[in-house]
C-alpha positions in Angstrom: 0.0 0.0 0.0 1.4 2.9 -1.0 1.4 6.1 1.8 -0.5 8.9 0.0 0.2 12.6 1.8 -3.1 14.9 1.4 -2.3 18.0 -0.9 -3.6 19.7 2.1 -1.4 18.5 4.1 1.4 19.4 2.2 0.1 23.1 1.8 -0.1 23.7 5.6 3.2 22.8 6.0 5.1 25.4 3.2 2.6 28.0 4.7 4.2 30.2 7.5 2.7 30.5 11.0 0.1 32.7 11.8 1.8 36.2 12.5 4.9 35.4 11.2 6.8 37.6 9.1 10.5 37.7 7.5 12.3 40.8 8.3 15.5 41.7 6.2 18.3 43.2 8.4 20.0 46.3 8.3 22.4 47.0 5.7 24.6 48.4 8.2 24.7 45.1 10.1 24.8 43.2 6.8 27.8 45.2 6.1 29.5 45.4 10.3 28.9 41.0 10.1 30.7 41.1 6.2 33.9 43.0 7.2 34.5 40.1 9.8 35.8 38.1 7.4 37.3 38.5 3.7 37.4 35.4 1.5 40.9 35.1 0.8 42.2 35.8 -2.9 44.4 33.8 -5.5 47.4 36.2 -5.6 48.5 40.1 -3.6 50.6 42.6 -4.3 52.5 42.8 -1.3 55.4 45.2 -1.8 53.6 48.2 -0.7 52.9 46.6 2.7 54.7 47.0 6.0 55.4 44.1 7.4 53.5 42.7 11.0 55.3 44.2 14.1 54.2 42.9 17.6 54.4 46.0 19.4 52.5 48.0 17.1 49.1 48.8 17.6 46.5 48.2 14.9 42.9 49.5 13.9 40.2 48.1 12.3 41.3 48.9 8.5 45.3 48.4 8.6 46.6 46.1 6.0 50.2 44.4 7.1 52.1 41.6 5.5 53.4 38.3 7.8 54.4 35.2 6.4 53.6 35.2 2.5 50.8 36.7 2.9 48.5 40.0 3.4 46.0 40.4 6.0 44.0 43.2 7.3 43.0 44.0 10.6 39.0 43.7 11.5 39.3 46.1 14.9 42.0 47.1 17.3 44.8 44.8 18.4 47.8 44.6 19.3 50.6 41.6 19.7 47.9 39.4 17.7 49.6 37.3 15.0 47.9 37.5 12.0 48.4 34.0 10.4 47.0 32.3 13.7 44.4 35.1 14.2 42.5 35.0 10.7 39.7 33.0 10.8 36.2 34.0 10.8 34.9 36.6 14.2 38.8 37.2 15.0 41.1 40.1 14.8 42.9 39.9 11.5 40.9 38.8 7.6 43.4 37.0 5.2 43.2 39.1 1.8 45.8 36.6 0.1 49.1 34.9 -0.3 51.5 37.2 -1.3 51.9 36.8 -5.4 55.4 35.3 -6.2 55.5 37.5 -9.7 58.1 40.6 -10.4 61.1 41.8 -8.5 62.2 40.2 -5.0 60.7 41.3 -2.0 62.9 42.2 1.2 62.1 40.1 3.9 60.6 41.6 7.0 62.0 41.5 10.6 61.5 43.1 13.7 62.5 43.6 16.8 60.9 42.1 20.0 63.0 42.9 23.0 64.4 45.1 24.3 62.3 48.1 24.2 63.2 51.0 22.3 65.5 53.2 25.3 64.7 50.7 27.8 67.1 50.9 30.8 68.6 47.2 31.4 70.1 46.4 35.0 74.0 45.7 35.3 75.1 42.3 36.1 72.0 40.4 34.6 71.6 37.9 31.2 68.9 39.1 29.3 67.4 37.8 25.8 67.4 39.7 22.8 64.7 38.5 20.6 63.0 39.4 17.0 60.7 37.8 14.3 61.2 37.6 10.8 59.2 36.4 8.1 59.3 36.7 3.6 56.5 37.2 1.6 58.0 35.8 -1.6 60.5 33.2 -0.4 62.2 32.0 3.1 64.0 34.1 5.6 67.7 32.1 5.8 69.5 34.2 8.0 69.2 37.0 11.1 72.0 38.5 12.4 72.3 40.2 15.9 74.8 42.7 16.4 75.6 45.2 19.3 77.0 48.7 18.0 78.5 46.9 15.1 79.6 43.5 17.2 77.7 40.1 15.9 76.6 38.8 18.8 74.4 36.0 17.0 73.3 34.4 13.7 70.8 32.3 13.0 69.6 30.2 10.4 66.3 29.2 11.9 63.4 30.8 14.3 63.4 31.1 17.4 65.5 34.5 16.4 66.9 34.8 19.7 70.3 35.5 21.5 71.5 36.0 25.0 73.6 38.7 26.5 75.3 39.6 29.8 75.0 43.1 30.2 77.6 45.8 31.3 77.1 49.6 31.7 77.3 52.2 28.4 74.7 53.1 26.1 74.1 50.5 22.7 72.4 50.1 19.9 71.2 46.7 18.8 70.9 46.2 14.8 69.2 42.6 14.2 69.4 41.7 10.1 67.4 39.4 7.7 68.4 38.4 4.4 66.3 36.1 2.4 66.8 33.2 0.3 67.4 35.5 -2.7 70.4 37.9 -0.8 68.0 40.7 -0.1 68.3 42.1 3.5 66.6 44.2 6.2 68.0 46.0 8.8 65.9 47.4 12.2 68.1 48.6 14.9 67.0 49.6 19.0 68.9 51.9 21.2 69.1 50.9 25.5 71.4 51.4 28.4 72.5 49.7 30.7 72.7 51.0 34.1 73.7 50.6 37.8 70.9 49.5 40.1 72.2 48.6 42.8 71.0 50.5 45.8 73.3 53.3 47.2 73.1 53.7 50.9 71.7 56.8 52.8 73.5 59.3 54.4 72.3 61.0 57.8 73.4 63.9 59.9 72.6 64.7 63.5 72.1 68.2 65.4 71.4 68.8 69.0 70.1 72.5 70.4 72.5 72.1 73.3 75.6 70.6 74.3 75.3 70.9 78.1 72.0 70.6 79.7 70.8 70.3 82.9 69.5 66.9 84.1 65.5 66.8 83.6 65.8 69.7 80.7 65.0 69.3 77.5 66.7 69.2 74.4 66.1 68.4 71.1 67.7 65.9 68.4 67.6 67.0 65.0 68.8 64.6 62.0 69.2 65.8 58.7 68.9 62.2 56.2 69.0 62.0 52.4 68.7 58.8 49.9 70.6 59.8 45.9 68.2 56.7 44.4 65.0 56.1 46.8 63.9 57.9 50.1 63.6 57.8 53.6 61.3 55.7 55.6 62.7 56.0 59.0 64.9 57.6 61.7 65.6 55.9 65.0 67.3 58.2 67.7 69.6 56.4 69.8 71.4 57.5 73.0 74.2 55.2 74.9 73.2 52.7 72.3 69.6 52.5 73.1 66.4 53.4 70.6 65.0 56.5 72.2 62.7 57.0 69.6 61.6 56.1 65.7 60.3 58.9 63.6 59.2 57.9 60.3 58.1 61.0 58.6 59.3 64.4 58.2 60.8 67.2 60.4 63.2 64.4 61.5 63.2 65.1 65.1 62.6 63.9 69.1 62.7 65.7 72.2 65.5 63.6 75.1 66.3 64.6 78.6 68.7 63.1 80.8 68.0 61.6 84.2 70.7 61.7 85.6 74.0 63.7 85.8 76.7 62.0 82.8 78.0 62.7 79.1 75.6 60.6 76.3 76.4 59.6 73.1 73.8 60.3 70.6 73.4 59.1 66.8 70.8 59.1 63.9 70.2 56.0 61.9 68.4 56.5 58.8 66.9 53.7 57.1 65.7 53.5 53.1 63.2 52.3 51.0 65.0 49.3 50.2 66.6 48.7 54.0 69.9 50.2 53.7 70.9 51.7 57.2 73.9 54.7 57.7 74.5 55.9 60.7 75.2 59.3 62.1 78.8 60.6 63.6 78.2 60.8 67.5 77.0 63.9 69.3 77.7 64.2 73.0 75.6 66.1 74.9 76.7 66.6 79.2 73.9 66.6 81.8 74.6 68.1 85.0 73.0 67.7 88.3 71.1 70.8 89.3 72.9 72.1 92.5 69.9 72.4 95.5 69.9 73.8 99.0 73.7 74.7 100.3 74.9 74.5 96.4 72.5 76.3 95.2 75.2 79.8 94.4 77.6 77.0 93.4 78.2 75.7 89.5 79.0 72.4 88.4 82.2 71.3 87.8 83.8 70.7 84.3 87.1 69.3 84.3 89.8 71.9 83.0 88.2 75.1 84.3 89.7 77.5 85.1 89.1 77.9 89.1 90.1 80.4 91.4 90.9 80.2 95.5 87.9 80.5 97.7 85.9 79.7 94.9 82.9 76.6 95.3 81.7 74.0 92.7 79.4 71.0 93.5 80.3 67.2 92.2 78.3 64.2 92.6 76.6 65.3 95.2 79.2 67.3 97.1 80.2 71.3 97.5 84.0 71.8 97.4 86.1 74.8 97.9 89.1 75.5 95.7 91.9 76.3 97.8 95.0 76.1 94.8 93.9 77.4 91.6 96.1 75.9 89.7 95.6 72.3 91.1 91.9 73.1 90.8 92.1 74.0 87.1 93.5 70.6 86.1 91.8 68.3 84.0 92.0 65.5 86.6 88.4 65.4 88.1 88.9 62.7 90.9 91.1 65.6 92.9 87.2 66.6 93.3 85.8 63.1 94.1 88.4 61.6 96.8 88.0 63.9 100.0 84.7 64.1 101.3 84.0 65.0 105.0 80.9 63.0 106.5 80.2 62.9 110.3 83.4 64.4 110.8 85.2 61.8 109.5 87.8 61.8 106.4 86.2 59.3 103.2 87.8 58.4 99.9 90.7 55.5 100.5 88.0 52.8 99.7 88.4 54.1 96.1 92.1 53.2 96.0 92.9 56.3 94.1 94.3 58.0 97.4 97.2 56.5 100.2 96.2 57.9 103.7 99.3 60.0 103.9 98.1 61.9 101.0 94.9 62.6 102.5 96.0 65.9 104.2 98.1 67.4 101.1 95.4 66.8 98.7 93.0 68.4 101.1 95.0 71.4 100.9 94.8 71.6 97.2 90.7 70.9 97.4 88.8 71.4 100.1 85.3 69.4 101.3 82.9 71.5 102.3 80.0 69.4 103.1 77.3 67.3 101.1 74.9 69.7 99.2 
């Protein structure tokens, strides 16, 4: 029995739906979805073509040359290679392999690294690299020189060559030559410099050199870095971290409690954690004089004193009684006679024999404690 399909049947089913309808696009979309892709021809001229460069930017439009062939960019890109980038929706359109016909066509080359006056660090191997390619033929050769040096050739991609750098200014030339002689030549300029980080250098000022104990005074440091900056500032006195100041003015307040000479520094630390230190500053606190040795100054070793006249030490008043034993420089004539309940101190420091108690005590005399 043979299956028989009603006429009607096969009407209903060529007829649309109900409320359907065929819209024709846009031309302008027809014409945006067109430009995606360009059906490749038999043959192009390709001598009027620059040739692809991977650090060039490109806009919809541009036509370049890479491998034997001509493509043309569909929108912006940049570092997209053309021959694996051509196929329908991507970046580049294939117009056509590069015709064979006529005079010899240069091959093209460029360079990938370094960067045009890139600054290169001293001591370190870096890789100089370019790409190369021939419309009409095959690239056998590129040559890497280094302000006229070869460095390099080779025969075969990767185009790539190492180097250990040293300071000066170069210029790199990298060459192509085809398989019929013709050559290209593209050339970089760089540096090399010294980056290695250079230490800072840090100065320290005090407002006074002799203060009273309990008084303020206040530590100044003046730091600089010639290749970074500053990130902190630790005062130290006697060899301790009084303070850390990491921001500008550079300063701390310090007082002294107690009677003594301190030895004060800056340390200044940069960005990358070099450390200098600061020559030492001395400041001298002195004991302020109270009660009975209150009209009396402090003694400083190599006075000038005069007979009659009192100073206080440690603690003590003493009367000068020979000026010119008195003006020494020899402080302990000041330290080893003390009178205390009427009784003669100072041999327990070992610095005085008993029989010189009474001739020194000529030279100083012990008042009393202040």
């Amino acid at each position: 029995m043979t299956n028989v399909i009603s006429q009607s049947k096969l009407t209903s089913a060529r007829k649309p739906a109900v409320g359907f309808r065929f819209a024709a696009l846009p031309a302008a979309a027809l014409l945006a979805a067109s430009s995606l892709y360009t059906a490749p021809s038999m043959a192009f001229q390709c001598s009027t073509l620059a040739a692809w460069d991977p650090s060039a930017t490109y806009n919809g439009g541009n036509e370049v040359q890479w491998q034997s062939a001509a493509y043309k960019a569909n929108w912006w890109n940049v570092n997209v290679d053309p021959a694996q980038n051509s196929a329908p929706y991507q970046e580049w359109s294939k117009l056509g392999d590069c015709s064979s016909g006529g005079a010899n066509i240069a091959p093209s080359v460029s360079i990938a690294s370094p960067e045009n006056n890139a600054q290169l660090a001293v001591g370190n191997v870096v890789t100089f690299s370019a790409t190369a390619g021939d419309t009409d033929g095959t690239v056998t050769e590129v040559a890497f020189a280094l302000d006229g040096v070869t460095l390099a050739t080779l025969s075969s991609a990767p185009y790539t060559t190492d180097w250990l750098t040293e300071l000066g200014s170069y210029q790199l030339t990298v060459t192509a030559t085809d398989d019929k002689g013709a050559t290209t030549v593209v050339s970089r300029s760089f540096s090399v410099v010294d980056t290695t980080n250079q230490p800072p250098s840090v100065t320290l000022q005090t407002s006074n050199s002799q203060i009273n104990v309990g008084d303020q005074v206040t530590l100044t440091a003046s730091p600089s870095d010639s290749d970074g900056t500053i990130t902190q500032v630790d005062f130290v006195v006697s060899g301790a971290v009084v303070d850390s100041v990491t921001s500008p003015p550079w300063q701390t307040v310090w007082s002294a409690a107690s009677a003594g000479d301190y030895a004060i520094e800056a340390i200044a630390t940069d960005n990358a954690g070099a450390r200098s230190q600061s020559s030492s500053v001395t400041i001298s606190a002195i004991a302020l004089a109270g009660g009975k040795c209150a009209d009396a100054a402090a003694y400083i070793a190599g006075t000038s004193y005069q007979s009659g006249q009192n100073v206080t030490n440690d603690g003590s008043l003493y009367q000068c009684s020979v000026a010119g034993w008195c003006s020494s420089d020899s402080a302990w004539a000041y330290e080893l006679e003390r009178v205390f309940t009427g009784k003669m101190r100072g041999t327990a420091l070992g610095l005085v024999q008993p029989h010189q108690k009474l001739r020194l005590s000529r030279q100083v005399k012990v008042k009393q404690y202040c």
